[in-house]
MARBA-3410 file (N, C-alpha, C, O; in Angstrom, 1 decimal):
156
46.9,-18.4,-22.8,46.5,-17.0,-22.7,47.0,-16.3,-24.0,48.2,-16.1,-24.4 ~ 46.1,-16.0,-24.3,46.4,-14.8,-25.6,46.4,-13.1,-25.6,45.3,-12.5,-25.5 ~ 47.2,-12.6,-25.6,47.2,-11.1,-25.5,47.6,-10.4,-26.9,48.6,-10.3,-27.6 ~ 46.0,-9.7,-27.1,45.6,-8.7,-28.7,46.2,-7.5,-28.1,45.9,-7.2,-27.0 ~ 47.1,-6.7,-28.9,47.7,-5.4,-28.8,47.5,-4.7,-30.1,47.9,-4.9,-31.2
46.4,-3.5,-29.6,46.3,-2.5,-30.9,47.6,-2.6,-31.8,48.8,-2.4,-31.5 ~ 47.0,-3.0,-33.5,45.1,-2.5,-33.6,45.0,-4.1,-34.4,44.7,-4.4,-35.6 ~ 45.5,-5.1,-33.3,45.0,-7.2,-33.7,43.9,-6.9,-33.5,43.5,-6.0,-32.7 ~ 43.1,-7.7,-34.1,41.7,-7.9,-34.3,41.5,-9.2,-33.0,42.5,-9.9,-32.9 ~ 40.5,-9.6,-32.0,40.5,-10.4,-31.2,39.9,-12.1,-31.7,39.9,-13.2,-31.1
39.3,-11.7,-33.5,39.0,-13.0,-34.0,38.3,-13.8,-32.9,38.7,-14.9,-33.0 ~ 37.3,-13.5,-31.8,36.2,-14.2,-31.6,37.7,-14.7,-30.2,38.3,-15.7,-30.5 ~ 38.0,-14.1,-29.1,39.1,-15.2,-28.2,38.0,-15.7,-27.2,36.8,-15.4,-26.9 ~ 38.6,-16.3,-27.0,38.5,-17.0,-25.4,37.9,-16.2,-24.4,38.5,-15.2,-24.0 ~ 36.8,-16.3,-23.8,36.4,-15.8,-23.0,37.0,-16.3,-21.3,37.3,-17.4,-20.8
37.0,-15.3,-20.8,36.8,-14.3,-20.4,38.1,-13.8,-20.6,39.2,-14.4,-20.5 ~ 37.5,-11.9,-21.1,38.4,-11.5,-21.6,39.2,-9.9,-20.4,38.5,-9.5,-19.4 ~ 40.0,-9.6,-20.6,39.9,-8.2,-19.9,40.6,-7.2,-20.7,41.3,-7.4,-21.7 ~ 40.4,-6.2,-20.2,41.4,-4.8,-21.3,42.0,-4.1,-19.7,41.6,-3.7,-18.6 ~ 43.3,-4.3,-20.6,44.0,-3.3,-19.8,44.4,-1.3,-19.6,45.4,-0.6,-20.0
43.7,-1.1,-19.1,43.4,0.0,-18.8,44.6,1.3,-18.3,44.4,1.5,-17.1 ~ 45.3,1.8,-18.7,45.9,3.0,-17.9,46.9,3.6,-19.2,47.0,3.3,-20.4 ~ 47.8,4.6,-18.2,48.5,4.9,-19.5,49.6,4.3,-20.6,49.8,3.1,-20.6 ~ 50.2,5.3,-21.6,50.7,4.7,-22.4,51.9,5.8,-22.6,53.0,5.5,-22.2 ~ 51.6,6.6,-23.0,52.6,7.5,-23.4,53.0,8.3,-22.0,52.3,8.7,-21.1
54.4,8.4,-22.2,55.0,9.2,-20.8,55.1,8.3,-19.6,55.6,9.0,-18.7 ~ 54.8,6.8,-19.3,54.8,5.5,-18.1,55.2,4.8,-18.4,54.7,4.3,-19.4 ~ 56.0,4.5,-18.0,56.8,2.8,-18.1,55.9,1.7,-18.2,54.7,1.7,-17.9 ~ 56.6,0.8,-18.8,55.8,-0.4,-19.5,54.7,-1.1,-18.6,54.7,-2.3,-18.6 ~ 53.9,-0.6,-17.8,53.3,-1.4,-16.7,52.5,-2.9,-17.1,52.2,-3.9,-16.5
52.2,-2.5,-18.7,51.6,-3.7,-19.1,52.3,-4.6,-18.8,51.7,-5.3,-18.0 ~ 53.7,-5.0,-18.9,54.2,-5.9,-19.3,54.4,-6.6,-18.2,54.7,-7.8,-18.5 ~ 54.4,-6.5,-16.8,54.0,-6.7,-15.3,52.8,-7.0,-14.9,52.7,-7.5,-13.8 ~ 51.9,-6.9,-15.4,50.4,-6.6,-15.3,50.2,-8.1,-15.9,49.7,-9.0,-15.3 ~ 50.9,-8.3,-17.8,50.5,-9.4,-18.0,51.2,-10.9,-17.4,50.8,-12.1,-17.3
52.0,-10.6,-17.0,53.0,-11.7,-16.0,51.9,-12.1,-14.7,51.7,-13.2,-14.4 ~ 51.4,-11.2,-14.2,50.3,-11.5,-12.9,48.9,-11.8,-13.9,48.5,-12.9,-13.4 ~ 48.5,-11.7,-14.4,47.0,-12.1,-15.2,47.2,-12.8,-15.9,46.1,-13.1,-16.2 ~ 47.9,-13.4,-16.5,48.3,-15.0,-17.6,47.6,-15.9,-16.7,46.4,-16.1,-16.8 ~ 48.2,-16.3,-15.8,47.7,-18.0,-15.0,46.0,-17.8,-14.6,45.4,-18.7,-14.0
45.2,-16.4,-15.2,43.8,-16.4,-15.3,43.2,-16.4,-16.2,42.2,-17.2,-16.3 ~ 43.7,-15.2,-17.2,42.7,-14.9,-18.4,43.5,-15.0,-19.3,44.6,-14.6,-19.3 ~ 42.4,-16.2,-20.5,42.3,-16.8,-21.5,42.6,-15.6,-22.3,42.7,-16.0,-23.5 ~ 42.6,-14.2,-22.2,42.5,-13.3,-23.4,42.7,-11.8,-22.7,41.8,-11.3,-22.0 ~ 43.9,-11.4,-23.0,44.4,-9.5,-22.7,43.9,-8.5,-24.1,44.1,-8.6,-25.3
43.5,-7.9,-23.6,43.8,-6.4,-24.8,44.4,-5.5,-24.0,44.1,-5.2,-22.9 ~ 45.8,-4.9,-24.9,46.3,-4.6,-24.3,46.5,-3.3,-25.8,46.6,-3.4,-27.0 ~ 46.5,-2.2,-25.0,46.3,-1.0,-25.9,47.8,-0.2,-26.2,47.8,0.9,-26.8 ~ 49.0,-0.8,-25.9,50.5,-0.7,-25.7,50.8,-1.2,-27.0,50.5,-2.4,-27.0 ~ 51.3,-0.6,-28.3,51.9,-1.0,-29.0,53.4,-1.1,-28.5,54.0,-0.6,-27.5
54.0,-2.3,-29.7,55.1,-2.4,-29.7,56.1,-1.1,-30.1,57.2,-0.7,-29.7 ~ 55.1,-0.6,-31.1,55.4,0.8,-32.1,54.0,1.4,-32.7,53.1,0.9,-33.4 ~ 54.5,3.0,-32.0,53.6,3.6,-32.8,53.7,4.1,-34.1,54.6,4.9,-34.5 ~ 52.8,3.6,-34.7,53.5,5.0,-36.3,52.3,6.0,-36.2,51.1,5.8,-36.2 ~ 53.1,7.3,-36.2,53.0,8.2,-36.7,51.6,8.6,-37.6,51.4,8.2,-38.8
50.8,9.2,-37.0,49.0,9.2,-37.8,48.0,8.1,-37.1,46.8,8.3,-37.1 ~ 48.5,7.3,-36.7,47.8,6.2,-36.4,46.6,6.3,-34.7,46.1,5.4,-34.0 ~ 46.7,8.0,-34.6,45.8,8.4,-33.5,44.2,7.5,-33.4,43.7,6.7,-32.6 ~ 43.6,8.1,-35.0,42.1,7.6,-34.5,42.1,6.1,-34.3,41.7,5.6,-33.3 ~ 42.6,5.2,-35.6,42.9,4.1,-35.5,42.8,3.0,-34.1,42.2,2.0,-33.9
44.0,4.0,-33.0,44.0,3.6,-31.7,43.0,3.5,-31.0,42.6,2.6,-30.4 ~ 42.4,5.3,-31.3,41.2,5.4,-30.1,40.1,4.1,-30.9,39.7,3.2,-30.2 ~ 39.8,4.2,-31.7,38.9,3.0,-32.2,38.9,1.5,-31.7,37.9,1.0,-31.3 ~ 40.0,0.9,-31.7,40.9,0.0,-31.7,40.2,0.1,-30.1,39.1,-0.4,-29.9 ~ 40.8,0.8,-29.2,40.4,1.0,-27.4,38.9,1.0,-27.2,38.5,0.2,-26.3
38.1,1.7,-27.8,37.3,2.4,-27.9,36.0,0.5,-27.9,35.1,0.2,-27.2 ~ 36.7,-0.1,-29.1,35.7,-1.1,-29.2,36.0,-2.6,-28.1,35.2,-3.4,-27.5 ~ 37.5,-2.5,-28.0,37.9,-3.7,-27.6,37.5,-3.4,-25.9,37.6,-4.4,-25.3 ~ 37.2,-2.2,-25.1,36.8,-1.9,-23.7,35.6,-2.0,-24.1,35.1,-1.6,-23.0 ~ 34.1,-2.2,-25.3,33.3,-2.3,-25.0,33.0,-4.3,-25.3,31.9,-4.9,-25.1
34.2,-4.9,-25.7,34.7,-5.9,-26.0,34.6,-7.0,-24.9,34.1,-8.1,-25.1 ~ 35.4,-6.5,-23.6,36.2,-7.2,-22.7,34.8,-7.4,-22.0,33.8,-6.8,-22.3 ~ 35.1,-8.6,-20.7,34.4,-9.0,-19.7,34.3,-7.8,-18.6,33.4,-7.3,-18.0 ~ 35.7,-7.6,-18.5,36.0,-6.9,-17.3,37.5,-6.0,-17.8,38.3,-6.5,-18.6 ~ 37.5,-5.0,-17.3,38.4,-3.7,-17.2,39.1,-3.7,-15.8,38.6,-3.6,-14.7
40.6,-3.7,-16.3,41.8,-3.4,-15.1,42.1,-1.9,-15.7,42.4,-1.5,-16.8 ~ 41.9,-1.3,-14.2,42.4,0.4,-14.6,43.6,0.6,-14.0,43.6,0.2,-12.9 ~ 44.8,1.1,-14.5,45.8,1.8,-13.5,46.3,2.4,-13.3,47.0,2.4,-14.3 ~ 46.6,3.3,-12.8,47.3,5.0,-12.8,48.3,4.8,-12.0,48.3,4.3,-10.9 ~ 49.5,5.4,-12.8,50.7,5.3,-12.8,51.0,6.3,-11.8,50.1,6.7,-11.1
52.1,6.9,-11.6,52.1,8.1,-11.5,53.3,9.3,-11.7,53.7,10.1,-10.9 ~ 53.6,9.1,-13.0,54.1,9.5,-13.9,53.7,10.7,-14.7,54.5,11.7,-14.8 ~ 52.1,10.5,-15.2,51.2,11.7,-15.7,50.1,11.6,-15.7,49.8,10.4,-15.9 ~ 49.0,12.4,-15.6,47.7,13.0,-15.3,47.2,11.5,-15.7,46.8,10.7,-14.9 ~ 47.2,11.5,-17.0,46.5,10.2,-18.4,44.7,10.5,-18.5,43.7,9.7,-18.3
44.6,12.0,-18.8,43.4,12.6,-18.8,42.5,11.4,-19.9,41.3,11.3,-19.5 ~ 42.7,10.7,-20.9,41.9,9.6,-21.8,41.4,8.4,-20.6,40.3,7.9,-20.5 ~ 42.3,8.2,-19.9,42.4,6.9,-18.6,40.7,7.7,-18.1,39.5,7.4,-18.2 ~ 41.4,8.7,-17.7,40.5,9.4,-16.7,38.7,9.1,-17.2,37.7,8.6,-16.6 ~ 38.9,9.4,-18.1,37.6,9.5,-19.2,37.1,8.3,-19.4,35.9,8.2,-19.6
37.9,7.2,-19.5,37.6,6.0,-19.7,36.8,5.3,-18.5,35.7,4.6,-18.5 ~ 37.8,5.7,-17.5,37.3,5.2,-16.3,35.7,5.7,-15.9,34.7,5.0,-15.5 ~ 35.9,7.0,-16.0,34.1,7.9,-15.8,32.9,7.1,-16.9,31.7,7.1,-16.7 ~ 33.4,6.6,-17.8,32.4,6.5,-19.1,32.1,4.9,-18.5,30.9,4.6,-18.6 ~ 33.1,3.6,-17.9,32.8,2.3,-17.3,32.7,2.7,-15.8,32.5,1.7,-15.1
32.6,3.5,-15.2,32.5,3.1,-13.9,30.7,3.4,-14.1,29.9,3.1,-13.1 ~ 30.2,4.0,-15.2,28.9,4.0,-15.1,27.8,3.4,-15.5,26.7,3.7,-15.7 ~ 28.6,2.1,-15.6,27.8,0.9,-16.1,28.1,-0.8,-15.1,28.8,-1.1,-14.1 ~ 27.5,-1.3,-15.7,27.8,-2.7,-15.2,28.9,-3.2,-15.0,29.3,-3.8,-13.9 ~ 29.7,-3.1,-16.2,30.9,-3.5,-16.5,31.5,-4.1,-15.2,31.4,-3.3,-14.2
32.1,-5.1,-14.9,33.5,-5.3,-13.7,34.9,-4.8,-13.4,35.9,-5.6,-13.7 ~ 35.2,-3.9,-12.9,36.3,-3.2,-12.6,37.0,-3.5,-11.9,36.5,-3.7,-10.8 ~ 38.6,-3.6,-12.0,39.5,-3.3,-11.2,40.1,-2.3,-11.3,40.7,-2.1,-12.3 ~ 40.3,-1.4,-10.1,41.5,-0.2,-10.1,42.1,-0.2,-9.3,42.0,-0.7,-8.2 ~ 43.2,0.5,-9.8,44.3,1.2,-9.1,45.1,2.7,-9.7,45.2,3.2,-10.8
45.7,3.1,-8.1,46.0,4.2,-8.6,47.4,4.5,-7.4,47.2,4.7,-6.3 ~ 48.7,4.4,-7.8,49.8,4.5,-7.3,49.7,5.8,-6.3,49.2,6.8,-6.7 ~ 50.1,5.6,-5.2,50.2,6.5,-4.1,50.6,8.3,-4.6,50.2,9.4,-4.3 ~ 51.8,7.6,-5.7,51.9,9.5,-6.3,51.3,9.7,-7.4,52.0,10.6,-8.0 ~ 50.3,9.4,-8.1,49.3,9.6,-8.9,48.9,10.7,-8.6,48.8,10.6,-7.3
48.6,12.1,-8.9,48.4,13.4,-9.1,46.8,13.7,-8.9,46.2,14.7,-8.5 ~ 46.4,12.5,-9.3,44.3,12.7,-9.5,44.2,11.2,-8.4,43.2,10.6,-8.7 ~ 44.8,10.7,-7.6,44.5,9.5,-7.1,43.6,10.2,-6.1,44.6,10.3,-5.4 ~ 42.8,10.9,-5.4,42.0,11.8,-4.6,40.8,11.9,-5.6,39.7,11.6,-5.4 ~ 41.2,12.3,-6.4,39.5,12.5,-7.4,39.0,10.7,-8.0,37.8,10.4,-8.0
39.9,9.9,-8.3,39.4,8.8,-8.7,39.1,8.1,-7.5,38.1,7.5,-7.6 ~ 39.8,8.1,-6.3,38.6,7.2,-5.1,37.6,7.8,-4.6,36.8,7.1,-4.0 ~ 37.6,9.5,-4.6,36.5,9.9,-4.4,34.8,9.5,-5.4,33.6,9.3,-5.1 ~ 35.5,9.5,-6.7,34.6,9.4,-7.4,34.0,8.4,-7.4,32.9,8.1,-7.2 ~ 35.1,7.5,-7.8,34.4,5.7,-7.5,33.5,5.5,-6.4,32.5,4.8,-6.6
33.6,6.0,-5.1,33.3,6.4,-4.0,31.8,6.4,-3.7,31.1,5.8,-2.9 ~ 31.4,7.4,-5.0,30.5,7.8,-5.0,29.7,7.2,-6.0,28.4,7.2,-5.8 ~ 30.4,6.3,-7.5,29.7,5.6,-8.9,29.7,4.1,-8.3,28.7,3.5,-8.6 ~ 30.6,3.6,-7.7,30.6,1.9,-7.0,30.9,2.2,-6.2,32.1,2.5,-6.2 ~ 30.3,2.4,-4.8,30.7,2.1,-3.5,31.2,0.9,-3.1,30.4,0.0,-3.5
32.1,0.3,-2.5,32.8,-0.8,-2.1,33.6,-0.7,-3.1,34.6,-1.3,-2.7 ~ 33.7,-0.4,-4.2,34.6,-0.6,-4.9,36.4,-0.2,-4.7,36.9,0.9,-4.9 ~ 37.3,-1.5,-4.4,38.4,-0.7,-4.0,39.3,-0.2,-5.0,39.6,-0.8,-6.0 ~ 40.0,1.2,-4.5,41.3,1.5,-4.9,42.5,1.3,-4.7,43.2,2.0,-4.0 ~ 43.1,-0.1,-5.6,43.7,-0.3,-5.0,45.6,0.3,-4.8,45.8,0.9,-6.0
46.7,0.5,-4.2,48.0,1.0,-3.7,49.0,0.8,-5.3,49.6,1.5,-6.1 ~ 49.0,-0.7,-5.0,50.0,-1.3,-6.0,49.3,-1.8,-7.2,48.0,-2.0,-7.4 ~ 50.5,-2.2,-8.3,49.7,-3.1,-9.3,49.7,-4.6,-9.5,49.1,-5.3,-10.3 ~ 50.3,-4.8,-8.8,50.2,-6.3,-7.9,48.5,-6.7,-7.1,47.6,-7.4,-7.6 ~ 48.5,-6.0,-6.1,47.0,-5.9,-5.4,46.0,-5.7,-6.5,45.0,-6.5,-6.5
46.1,-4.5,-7.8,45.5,-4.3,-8.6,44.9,-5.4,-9.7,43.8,-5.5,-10.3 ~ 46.0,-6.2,-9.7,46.0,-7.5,-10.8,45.1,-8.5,-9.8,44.1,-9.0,-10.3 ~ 45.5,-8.8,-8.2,44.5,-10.0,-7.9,43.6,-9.5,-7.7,42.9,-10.4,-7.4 ~ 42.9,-8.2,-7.4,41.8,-8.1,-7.9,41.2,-8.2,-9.0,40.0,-8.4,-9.0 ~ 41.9,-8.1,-10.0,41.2,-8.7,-11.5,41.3,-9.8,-11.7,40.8,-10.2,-12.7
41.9,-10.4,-11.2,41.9,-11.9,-11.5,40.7,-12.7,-10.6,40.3,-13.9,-10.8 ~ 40.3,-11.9,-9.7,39.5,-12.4,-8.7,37.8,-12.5,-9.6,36.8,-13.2,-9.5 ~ 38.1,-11.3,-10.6,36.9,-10.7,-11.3,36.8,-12.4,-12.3,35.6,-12.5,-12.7 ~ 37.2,-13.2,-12.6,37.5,-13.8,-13.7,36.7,-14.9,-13.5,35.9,-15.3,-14.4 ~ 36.7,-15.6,-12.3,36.0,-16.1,-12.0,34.4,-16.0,-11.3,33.5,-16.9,-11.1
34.3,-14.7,-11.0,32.9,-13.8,-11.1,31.9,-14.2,-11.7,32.2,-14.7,-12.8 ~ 30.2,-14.2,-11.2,29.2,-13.6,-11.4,29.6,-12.3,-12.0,30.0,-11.3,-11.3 ~ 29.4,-12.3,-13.3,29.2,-10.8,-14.2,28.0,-9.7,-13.5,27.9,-8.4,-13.6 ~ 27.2,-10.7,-13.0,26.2,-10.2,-12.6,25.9,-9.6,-11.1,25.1,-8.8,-10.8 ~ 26.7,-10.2,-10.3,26.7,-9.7,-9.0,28.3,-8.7,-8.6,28.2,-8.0,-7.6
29.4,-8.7,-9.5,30.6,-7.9,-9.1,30.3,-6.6,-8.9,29.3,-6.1,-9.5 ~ 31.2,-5.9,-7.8,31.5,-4.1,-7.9,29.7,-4.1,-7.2,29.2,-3.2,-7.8 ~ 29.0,-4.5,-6.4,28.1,-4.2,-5.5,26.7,-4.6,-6.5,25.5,-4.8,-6.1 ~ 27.0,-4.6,-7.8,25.5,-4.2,-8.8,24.8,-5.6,-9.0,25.1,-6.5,-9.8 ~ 23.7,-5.7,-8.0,23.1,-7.1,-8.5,22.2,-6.9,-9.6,21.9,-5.7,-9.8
21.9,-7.8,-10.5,21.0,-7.6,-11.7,19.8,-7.2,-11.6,19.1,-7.0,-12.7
END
């Protein structure tokens, strides 16, 4: 397994790939948990956690995010509950409205965890929200072995 962290280029990886989705600034390292449970699946992480940010390197990132989530096979979402992560939020609304394969989660004290299962609710029905990021991870791992074409209720 290989894991690209803005702003590595993914050089053509391994398919099937996933991006990991939630916050960054203001939340503890949740990547680094996340990739310990998704290793023994996916051949390829994007993981939007630098080691270090420098300073200016805003658009850079969003670009870097921006391409590698239209990149990935499938999207793990997570909400922390730490802070709002109004970008998360946006991300999530802009993929839950497509095909894409989703995993979420949203920690019990998550501040918007009420607006994100309502909404999903309503963009992927069946689609679960899940408690922990444990639960969260085997559902994406579950995605990996997936029909791209039948996951999250949307047959082709």
């Amino acid at each position: 397994m290989t894991v690209f962290t803005a702003p590595e280029s993914d050089g053509g990886a391994a398919r099937p790939r996933l991006f990991l989705a939630g916050g960054i600034s203001g939340v503890g390292d949740w990547q680094r948990e996340a990739i310990g449970l998704l290793a023994p699946v996916w051949p390829a992480l994007y993981n939007p956690r630098r080691p270090a940010y420098p300073v200016g390197e805003g658009a850079r990132q969003i670009r870097w995010e921006f391409e590698h989530l239209a990149l990935a096979d499938a999207i793990l979402f997570w909400f922390s509950h730490e802070t709002v992560q109004p970008i998360v939020l946006y991300e999530l609304g802009r993929w839950a409205g497509t095909d894409k394969p989703l995993a979420v989660g949203a920690h019990p004290g998550y501040s918007r965890r009420f607006d994100v299962v309502e909404q999903l609710g309503l963009a992927r029905p069946g689609l679960e929200v899940h408690d922990d990021l444990e639960s969260t991870c085997a559902a994406a791992n579950a995605l990996a072995g997936s029909d791209p074409d039948h996951v999250n209720g949307r047959p082709a």
